[in-house]
N, C-alpha and C positions, 0 to 999 in steps of 0.2 A: 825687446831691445836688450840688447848686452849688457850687465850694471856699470862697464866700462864705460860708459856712452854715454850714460844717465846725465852727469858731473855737465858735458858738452851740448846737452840736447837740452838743458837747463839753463846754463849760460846763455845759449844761441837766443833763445826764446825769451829770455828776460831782456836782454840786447835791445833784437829786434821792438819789443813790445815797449820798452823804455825809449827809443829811438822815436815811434808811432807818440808816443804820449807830449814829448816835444814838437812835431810836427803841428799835432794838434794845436798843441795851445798856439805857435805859430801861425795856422789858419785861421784861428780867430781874431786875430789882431790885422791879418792880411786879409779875413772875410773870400778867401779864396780855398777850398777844399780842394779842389784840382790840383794841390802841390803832393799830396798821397801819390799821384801818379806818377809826377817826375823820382818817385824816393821808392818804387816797388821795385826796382831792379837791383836798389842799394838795400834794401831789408833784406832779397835773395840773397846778397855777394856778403851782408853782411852774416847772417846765419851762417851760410857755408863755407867763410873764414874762419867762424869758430869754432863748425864742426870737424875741420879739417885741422886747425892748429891745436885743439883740446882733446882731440878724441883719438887722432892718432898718435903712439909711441915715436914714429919720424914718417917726415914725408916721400914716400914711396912712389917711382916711375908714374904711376896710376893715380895718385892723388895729384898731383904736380901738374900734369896735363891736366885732369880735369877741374881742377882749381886756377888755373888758366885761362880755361874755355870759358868757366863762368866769369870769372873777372870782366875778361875782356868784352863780354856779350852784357853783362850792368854797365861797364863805362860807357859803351856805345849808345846803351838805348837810353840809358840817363840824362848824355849828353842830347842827342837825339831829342827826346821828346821833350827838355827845358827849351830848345832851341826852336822848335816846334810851336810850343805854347805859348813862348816867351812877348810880353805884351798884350797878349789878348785875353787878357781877365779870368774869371772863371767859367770851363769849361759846362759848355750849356748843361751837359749831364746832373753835374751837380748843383747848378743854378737851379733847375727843374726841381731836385729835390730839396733845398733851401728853401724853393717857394711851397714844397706840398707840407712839411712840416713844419716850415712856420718859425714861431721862436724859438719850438723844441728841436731845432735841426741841430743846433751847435753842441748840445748834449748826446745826442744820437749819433752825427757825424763821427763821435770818439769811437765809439762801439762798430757801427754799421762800415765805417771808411777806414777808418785807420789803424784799429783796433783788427777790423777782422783782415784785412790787406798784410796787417804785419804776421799774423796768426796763417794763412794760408802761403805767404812767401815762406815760412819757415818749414812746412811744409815740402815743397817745392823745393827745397834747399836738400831737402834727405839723400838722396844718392850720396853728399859729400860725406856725411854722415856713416852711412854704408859701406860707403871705400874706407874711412878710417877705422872704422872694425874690421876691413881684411885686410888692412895693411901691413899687424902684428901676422898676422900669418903668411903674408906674401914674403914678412921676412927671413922666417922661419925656413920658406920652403915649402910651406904645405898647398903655396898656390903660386900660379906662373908670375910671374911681376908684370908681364905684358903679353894676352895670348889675342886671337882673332878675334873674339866678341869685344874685346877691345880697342881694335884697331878697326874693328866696322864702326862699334860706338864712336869713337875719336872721327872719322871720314864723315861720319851723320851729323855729329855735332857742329863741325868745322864748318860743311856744306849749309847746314842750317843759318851759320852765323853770317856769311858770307849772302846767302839767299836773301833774309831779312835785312842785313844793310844795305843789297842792292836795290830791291825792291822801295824798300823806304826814299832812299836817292833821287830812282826813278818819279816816285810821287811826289817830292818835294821838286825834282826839275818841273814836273808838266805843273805843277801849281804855281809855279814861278813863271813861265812861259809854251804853254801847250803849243804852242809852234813849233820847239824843236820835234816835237810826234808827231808831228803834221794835223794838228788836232786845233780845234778854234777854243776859244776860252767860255765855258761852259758846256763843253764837252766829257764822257765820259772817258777815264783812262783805264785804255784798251787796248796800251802798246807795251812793247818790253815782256817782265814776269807778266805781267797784269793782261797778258792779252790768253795767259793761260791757265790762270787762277785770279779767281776777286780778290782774295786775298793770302797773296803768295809771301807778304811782313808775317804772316800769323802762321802759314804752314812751315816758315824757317824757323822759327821761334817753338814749333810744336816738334821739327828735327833734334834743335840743339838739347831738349830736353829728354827726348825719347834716345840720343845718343848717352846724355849723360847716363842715362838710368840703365841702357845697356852694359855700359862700363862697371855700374856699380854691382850689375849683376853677376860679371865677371871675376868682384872683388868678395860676391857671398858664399861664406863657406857653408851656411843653411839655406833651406828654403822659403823658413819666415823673411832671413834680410834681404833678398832676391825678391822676395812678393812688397818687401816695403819700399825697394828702390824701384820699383815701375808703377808706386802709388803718385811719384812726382811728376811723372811725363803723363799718366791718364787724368791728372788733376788739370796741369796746364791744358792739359786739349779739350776739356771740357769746362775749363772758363773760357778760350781762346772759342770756342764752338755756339757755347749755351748762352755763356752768362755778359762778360765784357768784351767780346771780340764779336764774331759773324751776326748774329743773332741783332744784339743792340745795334749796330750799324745799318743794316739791311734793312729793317723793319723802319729806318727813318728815313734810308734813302729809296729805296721802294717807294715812299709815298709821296716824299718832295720830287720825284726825278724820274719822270717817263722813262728816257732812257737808259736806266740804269734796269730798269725791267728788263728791258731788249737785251742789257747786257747777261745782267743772271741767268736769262734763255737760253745762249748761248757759251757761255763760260763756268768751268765748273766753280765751285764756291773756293774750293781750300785747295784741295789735290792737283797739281795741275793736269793738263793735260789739253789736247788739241780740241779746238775751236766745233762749237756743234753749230749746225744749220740753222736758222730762224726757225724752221719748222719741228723741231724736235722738244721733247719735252722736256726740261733740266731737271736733273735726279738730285 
């Protein structure tokens, strides 16, 4: 990292991690953990406020969009998923863990939830990071202020963001009323994005970041900041993949829900793509 950086990658992180430590104490008095989640898209936006406002000398064509994209992509899914939540207590995930440790959850939960959530969004945040170190050179001249890998990044990220809010929509209409899909209420949804990915919110969201990272690779005047701005889009896609997205979901609905079997047979998991046979086997 550049020692320029340093000063912004210090602030961001102390931010975020101060931000998490409120949170905390807040869910213990609310006995609700599940409020981490409404505030992970507001730890990214806030990192990469600072990394952009602190790190760069001025904000440059390329930072500006991409400090946009992200904005606009926390306000949505913050808003989104409080809306979501809103009224229905703590989310079973973390109910599940309250009950496996016991008294010691509320001390763990700083570390394990909120702690490491703020520590991994800051993470994820680095592309902005990235552009504001070639920003000074983008001014200079020594790098294009706007070239093609950046206007694929920018159509990736957009598209991403646009995918995951529709998608989302889509699954909040059919849970409101699976009739408009022509679907009965306890059915699987299998119409719309979702008739061509199980989870088409998670491969927009794995665009928006794999666009951002592109951009930032555009803003690297070395090859270490280029290898560190596509650490944040292969982080998000393998929590989205491994850890808090595909994986934990599947694994409970697979076993609550016949049909959802039938579904994962024939629809691919992330990537979309056209509808396979019953008879075929999903990769």
């Amino acid at each position: 990292m550049s020692p320029t950086l340093i000063p912004a990658a210090a602030q961001a992180l102390t931010a975020v991690l101060g931000l998490a430590l409120l949170l905390w104490i807040a869910s213990l008095r609310l006995r609700d953990a599940s409020i981490a989640d409404r505030f992970w898209p507001v730890f990214i936006a806030l990192a990469g406020l600072i990394f952009a406002l602190q790190g760069a000398p001025e904000l440059d064509l390329r930072l500006q969009l991409m400090l946009a994209v992200t904005l606009a992509w926390a306000l949505r899914l913050a808003l989104f998923i409080t809306w979501r939540n809103w009224g229905h207590g703590e989310d079973r995930r973390y109910a599940a863990m309250r009950q496996r440790h016991g008294p010691g959850f509320a001390r763990r939960s700083l570390t394990l939830v909120f702690g490491l959530q703020a520590l991994l969004a800051w993470i994820v945040a680095t592309p902005l990071l990235v552009a504001a170190g070639g920003s000074e050179a983008s001014r200079l001249g020594a790098l294009s202020p706007l070239g093609p890998l950046d206007l694929f990044g920018l159509a990736l990220a957009l598209g991403g963001l646009v995918t995951e809010a529709v998608a989302d929509a889509q699954m909040a209409r059919f849970r409101r009323d699976p009739a408009l899909y022509g679907r009965a209420r306890g059915d699987v949804m299998d119409a719309g994005l979702w008739r061509y990915s199980r989870h088409p919110n998670y491969f927009g969201e794995a665009c928006v970041w794999w666009g951002l990272g592109l951009m930032a690779v555009a803003a690297s005047a070395q090859p270490a900041a280029a290898a560190a701005a596509l650490l944040s889009p292969l982080l998000m896609t393998g929590l989205l993949l491994k850890v808090s997205g595909v994986a934990l979901l599947e694994q409970d609905l697979a076993q609550r829900r016949p049909a959802y079997r039938d579904y994962m047979r024939r629809t691919n998991a992330f990537v979309p793509g056209p509808p396979r046979t019953w008879k075929e086997t999903p990769t």
